[in-house]
C-alpha positions as a Python dict, from the first residue, in 0.01 Angstrom:
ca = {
    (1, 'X'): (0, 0, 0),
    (2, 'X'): (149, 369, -105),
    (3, 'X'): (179, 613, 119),
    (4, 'X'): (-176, 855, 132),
    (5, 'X'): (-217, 1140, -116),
    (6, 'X'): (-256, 1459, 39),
    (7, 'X'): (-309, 1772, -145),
    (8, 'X'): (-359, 2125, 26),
    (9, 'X'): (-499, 2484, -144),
    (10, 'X'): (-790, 2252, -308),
    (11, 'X'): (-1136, 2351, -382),
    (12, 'X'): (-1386, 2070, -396),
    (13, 'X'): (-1710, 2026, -558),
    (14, 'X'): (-1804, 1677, -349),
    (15, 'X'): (-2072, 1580, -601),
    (16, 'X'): (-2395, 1793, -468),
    (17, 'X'): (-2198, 2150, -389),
    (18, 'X'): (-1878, 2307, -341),
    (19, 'X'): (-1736, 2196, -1),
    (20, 'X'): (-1631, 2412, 262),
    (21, 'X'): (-1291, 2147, 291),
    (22, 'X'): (-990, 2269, 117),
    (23, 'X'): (-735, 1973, 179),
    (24, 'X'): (-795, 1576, 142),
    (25, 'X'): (-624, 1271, 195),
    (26, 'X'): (-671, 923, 11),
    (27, 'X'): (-523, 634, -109),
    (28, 'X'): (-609, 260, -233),
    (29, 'X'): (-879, 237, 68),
    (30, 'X'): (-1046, 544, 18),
    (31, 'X'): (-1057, 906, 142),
    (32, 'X'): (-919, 947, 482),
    (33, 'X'): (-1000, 1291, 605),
    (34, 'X'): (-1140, 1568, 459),
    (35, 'X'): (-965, 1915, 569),
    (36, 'X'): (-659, 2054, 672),
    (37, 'X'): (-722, 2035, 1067),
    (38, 'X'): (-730, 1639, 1008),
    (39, 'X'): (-439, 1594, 724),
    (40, 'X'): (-115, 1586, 857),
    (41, 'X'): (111, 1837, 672),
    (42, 'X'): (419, 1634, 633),
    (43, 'X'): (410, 1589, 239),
    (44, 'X'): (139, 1754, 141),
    (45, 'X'): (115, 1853, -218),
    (46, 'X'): (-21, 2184, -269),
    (47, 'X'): (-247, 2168, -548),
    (48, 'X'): (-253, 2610, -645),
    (49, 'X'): (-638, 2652, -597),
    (50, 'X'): (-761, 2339, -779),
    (51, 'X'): (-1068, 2174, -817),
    (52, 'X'): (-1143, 1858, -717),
    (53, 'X'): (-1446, 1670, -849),
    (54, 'X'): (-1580, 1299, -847),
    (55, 'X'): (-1450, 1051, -1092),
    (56, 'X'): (-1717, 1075, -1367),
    (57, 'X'): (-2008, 822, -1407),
    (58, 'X'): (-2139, 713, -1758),
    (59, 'X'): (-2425, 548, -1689),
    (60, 'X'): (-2497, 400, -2077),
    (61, 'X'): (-2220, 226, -2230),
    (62, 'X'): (-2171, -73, -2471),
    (63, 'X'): (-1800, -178, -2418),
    (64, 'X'): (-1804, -429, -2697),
    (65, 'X'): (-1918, -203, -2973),
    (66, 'X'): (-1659, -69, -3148),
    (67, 'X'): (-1822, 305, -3253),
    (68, 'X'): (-1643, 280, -3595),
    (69, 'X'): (-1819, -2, -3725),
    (70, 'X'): (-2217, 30, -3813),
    (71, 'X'): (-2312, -318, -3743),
    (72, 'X'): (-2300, -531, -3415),
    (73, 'X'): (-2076, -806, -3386),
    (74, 'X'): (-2249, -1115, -3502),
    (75, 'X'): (-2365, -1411, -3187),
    (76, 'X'): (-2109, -1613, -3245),
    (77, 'X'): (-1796, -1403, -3323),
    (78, 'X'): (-1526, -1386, -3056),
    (79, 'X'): (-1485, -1055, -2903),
    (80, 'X'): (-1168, -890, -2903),
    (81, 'X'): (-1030, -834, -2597),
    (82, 'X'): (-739, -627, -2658),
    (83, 'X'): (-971, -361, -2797),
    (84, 'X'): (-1186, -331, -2511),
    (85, 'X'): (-922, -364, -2323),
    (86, 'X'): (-796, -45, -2483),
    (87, 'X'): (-1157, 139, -2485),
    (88, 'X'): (-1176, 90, -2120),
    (89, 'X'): (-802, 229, -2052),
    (90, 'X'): (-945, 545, -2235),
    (91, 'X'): (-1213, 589, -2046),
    (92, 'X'): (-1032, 590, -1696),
    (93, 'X'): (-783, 783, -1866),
    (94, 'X'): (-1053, 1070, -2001),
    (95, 'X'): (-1169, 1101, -1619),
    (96, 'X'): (-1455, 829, -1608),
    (97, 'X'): (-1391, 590, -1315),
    (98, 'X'): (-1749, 396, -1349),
    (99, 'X'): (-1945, 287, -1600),
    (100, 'X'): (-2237, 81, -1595),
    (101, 'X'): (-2248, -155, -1910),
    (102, 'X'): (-2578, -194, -2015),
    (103, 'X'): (-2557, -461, -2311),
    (104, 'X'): (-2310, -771, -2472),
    (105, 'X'): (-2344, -1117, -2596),
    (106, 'X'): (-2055, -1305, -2458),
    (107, 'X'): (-2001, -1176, -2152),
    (108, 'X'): (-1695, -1011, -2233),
    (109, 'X'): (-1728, -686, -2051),
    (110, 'X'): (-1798, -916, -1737),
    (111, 'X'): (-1435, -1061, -1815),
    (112, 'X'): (-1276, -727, -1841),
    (113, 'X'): (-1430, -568, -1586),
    (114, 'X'): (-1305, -874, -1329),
    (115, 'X'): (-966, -801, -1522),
    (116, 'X'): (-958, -465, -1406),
    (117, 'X'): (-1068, -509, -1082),
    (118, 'X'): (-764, -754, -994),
    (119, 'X'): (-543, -467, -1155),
    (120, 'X'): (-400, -659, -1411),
    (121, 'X'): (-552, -379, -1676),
    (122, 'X'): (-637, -12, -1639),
    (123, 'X'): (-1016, 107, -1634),
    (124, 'X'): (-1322, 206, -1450),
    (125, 'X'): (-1531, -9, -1241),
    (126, 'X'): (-1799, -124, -1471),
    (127, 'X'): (-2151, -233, -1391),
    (128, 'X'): (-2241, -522, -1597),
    (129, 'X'): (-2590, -631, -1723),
    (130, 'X'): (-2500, -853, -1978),
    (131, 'X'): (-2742, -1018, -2233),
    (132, 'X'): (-3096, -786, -2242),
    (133, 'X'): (-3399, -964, -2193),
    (134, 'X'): (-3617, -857, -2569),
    (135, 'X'): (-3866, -1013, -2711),
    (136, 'X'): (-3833, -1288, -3007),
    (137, 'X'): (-3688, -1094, -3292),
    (138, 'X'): (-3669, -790, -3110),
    (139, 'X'): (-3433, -535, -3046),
    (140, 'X'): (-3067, -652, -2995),
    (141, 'X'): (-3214, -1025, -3042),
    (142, 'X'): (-2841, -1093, -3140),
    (143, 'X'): (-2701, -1078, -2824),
    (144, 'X'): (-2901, -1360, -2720),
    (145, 'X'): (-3166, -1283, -2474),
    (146, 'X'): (-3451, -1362, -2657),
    (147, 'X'): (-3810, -1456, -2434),
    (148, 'X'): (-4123, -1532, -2568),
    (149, 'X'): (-4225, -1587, -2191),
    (150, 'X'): (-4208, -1454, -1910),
    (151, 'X'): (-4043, -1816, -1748),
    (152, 'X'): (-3814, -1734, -2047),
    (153, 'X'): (-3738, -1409, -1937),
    (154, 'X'): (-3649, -1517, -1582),
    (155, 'X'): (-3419, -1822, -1729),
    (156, 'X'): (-3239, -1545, -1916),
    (157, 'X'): (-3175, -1313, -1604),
    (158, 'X'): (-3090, -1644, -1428),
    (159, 'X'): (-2801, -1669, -1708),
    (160, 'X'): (-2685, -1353, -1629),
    (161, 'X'): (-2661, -1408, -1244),
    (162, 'X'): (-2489, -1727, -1299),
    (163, 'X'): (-2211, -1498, -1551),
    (164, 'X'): (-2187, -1230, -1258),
    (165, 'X'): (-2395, -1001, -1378),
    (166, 'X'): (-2445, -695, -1162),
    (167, 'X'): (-2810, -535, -1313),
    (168, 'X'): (-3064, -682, -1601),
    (169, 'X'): (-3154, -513, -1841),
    (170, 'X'): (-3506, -526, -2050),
    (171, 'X'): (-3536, -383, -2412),
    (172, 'X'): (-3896, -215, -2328),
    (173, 'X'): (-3950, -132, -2662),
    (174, 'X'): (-3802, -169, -2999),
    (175, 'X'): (-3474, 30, -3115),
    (176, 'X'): (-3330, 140, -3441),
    (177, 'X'): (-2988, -68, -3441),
    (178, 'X'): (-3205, -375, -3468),
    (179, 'X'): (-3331, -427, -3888),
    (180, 'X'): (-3746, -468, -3843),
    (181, 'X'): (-3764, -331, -3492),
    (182, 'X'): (-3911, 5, -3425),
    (183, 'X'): (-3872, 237, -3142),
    (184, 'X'): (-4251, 318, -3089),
    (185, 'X'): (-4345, -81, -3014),
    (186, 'X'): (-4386, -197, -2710),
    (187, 'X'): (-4196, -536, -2637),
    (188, 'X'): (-4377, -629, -2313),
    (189, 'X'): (-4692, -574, -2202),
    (190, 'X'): (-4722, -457, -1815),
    (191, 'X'): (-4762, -745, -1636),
    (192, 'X'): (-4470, -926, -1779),
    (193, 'X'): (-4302, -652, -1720),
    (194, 'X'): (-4397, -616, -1338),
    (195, 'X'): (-4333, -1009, -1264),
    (196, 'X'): (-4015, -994, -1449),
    (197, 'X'): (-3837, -642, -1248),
    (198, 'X'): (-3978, -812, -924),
    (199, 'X'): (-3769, -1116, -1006),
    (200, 'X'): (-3482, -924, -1031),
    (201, 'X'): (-3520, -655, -733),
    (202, 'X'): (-3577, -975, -540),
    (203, 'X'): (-3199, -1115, -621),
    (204, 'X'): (-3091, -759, -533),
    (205, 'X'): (-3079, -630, -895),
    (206, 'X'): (-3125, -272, -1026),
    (207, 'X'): (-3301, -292, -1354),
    (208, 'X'): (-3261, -74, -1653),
    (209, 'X'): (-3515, -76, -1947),
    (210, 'X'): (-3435, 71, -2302),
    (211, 'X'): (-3773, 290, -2370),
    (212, 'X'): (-3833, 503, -2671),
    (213, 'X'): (-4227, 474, -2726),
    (214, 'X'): (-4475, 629, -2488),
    (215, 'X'): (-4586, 285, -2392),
    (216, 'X'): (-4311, 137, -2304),
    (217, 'X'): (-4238, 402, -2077),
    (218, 'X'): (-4536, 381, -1919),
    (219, 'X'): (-4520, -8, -1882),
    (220, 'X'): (-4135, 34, -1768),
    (221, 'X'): (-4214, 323, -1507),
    (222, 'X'): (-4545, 163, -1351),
    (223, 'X'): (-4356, -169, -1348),
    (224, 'X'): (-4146, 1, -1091),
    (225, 'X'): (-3806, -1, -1324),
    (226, 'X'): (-3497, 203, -1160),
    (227, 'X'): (-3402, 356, -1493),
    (228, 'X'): (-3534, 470, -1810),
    (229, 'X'): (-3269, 448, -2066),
    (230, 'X'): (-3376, 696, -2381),
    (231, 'X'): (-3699, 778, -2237),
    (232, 'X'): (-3766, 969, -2617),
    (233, 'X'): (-4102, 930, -2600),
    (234, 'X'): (-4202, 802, -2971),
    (235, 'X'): (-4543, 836, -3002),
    (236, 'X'): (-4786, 607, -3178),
    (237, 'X'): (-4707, 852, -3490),
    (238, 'X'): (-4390, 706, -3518),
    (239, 'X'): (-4231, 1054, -3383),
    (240, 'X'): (-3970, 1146, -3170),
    (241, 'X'): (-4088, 1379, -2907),
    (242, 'X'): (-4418, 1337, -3029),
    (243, 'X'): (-4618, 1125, -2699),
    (244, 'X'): (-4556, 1280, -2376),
    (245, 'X'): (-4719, 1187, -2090),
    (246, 'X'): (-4808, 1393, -1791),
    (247, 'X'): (-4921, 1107, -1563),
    (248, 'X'): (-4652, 939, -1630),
    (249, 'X'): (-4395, 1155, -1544),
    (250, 'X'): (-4579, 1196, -1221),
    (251, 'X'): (-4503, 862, -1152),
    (252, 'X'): (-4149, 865, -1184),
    (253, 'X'): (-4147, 1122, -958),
    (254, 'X'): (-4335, 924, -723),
    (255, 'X'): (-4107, 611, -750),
    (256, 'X'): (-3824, 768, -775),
    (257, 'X'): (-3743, 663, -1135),
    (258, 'X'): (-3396, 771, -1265),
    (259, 'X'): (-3388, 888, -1640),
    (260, 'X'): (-3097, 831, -1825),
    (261, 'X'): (-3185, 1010, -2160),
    (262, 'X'): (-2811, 883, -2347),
    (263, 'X'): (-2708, 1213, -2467),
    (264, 'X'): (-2400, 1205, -2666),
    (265, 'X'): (-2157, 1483, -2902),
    (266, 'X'): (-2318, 1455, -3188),
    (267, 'X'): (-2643, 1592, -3010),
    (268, 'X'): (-2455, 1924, -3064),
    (269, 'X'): (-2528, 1890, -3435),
    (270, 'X'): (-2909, 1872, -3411),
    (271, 'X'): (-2891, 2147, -3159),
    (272, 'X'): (-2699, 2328, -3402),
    (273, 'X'): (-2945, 2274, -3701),
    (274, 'X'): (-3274, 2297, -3475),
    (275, 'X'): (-3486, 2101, -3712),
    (276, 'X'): (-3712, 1865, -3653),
    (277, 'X'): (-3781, 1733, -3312),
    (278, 'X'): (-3483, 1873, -3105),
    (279, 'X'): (-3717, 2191, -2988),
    (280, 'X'): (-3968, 1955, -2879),
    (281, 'X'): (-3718, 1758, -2677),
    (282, 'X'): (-3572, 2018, -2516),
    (283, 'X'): (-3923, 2173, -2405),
    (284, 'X'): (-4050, 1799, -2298),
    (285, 'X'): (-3704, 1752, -2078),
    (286, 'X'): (-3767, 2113, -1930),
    (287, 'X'): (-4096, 1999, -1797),
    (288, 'X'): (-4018, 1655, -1647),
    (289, 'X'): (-3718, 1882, -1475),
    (290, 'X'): (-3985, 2107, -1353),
    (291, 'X'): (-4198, 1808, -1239),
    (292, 'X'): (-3897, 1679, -1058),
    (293, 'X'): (-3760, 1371, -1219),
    (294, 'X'): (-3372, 1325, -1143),
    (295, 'X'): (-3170, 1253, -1452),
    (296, 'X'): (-2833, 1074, -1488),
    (297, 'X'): (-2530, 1149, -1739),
    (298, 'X'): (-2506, 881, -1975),
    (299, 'X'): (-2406, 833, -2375),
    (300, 'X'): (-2469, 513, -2533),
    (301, 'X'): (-2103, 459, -2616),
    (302, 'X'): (-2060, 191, -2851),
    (303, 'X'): (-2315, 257, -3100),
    (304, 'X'): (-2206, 408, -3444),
    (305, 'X'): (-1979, 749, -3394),
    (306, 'X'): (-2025, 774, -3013),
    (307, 'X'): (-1678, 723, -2849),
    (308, 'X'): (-1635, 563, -2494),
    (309, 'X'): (-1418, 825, -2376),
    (310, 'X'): (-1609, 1098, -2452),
    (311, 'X'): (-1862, 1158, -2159),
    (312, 'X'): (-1717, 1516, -2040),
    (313, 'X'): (-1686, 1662, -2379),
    (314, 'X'): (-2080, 1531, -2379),
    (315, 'X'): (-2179, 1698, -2089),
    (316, 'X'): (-2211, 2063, -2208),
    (317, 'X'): (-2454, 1879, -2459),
    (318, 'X'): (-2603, 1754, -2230),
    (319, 'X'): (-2652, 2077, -2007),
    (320, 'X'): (-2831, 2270, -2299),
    (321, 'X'): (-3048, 1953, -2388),
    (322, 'X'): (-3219, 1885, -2036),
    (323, 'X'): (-3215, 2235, -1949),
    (324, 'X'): (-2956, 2228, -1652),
    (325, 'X'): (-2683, 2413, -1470),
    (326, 'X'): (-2350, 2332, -1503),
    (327, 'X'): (-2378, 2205, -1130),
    (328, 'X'): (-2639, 2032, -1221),
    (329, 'X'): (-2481, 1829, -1491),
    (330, 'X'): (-2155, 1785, -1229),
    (331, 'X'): (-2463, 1608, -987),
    (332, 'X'): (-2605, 1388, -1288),
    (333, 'X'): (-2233, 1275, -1382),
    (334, 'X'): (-2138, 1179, -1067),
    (335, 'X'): (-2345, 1156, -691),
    (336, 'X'): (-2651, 1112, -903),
    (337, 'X'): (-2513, 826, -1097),
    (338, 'X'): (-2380, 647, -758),
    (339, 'X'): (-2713, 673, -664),
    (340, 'X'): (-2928, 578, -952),
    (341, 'X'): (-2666, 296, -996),
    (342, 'X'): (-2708, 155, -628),
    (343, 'X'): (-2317, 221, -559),
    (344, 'X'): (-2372, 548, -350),
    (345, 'X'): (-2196, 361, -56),
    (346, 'X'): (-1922, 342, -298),
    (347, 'X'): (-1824, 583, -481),
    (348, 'X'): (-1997, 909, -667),
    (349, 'X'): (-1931, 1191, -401),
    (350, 'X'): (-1592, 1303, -213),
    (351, 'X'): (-1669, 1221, 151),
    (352, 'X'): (-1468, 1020, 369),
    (353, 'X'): (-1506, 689, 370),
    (354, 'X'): (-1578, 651, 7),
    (355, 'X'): (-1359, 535, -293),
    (356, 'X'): (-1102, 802, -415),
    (357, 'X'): (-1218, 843, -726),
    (358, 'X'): (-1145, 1191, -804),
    (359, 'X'): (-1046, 1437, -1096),
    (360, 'X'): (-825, 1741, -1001),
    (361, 'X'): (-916, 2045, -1261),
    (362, 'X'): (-699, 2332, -1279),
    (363, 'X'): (-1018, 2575, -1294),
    (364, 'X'): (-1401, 2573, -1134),
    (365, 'X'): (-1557, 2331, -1359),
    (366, 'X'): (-1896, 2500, -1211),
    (367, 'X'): (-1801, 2804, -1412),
    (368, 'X'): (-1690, 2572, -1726),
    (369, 'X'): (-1758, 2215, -1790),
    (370, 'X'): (-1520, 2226, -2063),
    (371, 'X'): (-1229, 2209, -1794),
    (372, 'X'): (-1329, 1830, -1725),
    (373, 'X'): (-1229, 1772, -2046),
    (374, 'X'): (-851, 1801, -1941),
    (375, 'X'): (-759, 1684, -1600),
    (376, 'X'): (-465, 1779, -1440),
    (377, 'X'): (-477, 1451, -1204),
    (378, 'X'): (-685, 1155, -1198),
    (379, 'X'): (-752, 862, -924),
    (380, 'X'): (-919, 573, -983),
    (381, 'X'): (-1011, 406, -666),
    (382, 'X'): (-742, 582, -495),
    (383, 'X'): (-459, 479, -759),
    (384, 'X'): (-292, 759, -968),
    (385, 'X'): (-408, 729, -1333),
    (386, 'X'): (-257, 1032, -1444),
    (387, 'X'): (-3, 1178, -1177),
    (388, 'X'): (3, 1557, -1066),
    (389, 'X'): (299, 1684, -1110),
    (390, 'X'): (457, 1932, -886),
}
């Protein structure tokens, strides 16, 4: 075990607000002491007015996908390793120190992230769900968690316990990466649904259900899910943005329903052009805000041009899409992540006690989310990923 890091002359933004603390110390066990009456002064690195910040959390990523290729990996090719290997090394390296993994058919990710958490590889901690439970010939079918049932459905989140999977996932509704699948359907109806995120809360699971049409929202969010992944509400019309529901939003604030709406770079571009449904969005977002539903940052890396290090240079996206402060996003990337991801005894705020995952800024990333983009220092579970040199 290294000696403890302690840094002096910090500011800290602990994952809810900017602490009154100005020194820290942590290593491989966690944050010590918070403060300069508790650190002992003997080494202390003084870090010239800093800011410290929770690792980030992406709360939507496909590790397998390779972003440069448009098509899934077919069932039975072997995954390659070294190259998630490597996309996982970026993503500790661009600041992210968890990532919940929220799709795969071999069980890959589950492989690296054991890998990484023996330290034989760099990376974050990943959250694994493994195969999705979808309907027959629904989306992602080809990753082999296919139920026509719901005793189908549970044999396929036994699988995943049996692999070490940490969360199931559900495809609520149809998706576009999947050829004859469309976002508007509904996969499951709500009772299937209900029996089927019972099953799971009752090993201890979190669930996560992929939801672009209004119905399967409302079956995922009644069914008592504990996040909605897209949550774009398709309407029967086959539009984006086009079948928001009041009542159901109340609900969600109700239950306590997390919304993880995937918002990646290249949302800047339809921000940019402000065609179509991107108004709509925005105004839809603004309300459930309003209402009270808590979001989470997340991206969706993997899927066609959406890189799995990129989840700060996202978050001003982000910001302008949901309508939220740059505080706010700071909360969605990290303490509300920990939360919505069941780790908050873990990890996702700087308090003593928890992990040290932790990014050192050289200016107030309140002011600026674009300084997360380039970390001075980071620390992923208390071991230097990039050093700070002084």
């Amino acid at each position: 075990m290294s000696e403890p890091v302690r840094l002096v002359n910090v500011n800290i933004f602990d994952g809810e607000s900017v602490s009154e603390h100005n020194a820290i110390a942590f290593d491989e066990t966690g944050i010590i002491a918070l403060g300069e009456h508790r650190l002992s002064s003997e080494g202390a690195i003084d870090a010239g007015g800093g800011w410290l910040v929770p690792g980030l959390i992406d709360a939507h990523v496909h590790l397998e996908l390779d972003p440069e290729i448009m098509t899934p990996p077919a069932p039975e090719a072997p995954r390659d390793l070294g190259a998630m290997a490597a996309r996982a090394k970026r993503m500790v390296e661009a600041g992210i120190t968890t990532a919940r993994d929220l799709g795969g058919g071999a069980w890959a990710e589950i492989e690296i992230r054991d890998r990484i958490l023996a330290g034989d590889i760099p990376g974050p901690r990943f959250l694994c769900a493994g195969q999705p439970v979808t309907s027959v010939g629904g989306h992602c079918h080809f990753w082999g968690g296919e139920a026509a049932t719901i005793d189908e459905a549970k044999a396929v989140l036994q699988r995943q316990r049996d692999r070490g999977a940490d969360l199931l996932k559900v495809m609520a509704t149809g998706g576009r990466f999947t050829p004859k699948s469309s976002p508007k359907d509904a996969q499951f109806d709500l009772d299937f649904m209900t029996d089927l995120i019972a099953a799971a809360k009752a090993h201890g699971l979190t669930v996560a259900a992929h939801c672009h049409g209004s119905e399967g929202i409302r079956n995922a969010t009644f069914a008592g899910i504990t996040t909605l992944e897209h949550c774009s509400w398709v309407g029967e019309d086959g539009k984006w943005a086009s079948g928001f529901q009041s009542d159901v939003v109340s609900e969600m604030v109700r239950r306590g329903t997390w919304v993880s709406p995937t918002i990646h770079c290249g949302w800047q571009a339809r921000l940019d052009s402000g065609a179509g449904w991107i108004g709509t969005f925005r105004e839809i977002f603004a309300e459930m805000k309003a209402l009270g539903v808590k979001f989470v940052a997340s991206t969706d890396a993997g899927i066609p041009g959406v890189f799995h290090h990129e989840l700060a240079k996202a978050l001003p996206v982000f910001a302008q899409v949901v309508g939220l402060s740059n505080a706010e996003v700071l909360t969605a990337a990290t303490a509300n992540g920990a939360d919505a991801l069941g780790i908050a005894s873990v990890t996702g705020r700087i308090r003593e006690g928890l992990a040290a995952d932790i990014l050192l800024v050289d200016q107030n990333p309140v002011e600026d989310l674009a300084y997360l983009q380039k970390p001075a220092a980071i620390w992923a579970r208390g071991a230097a990923v990039k050093a700070l040199l002084h």
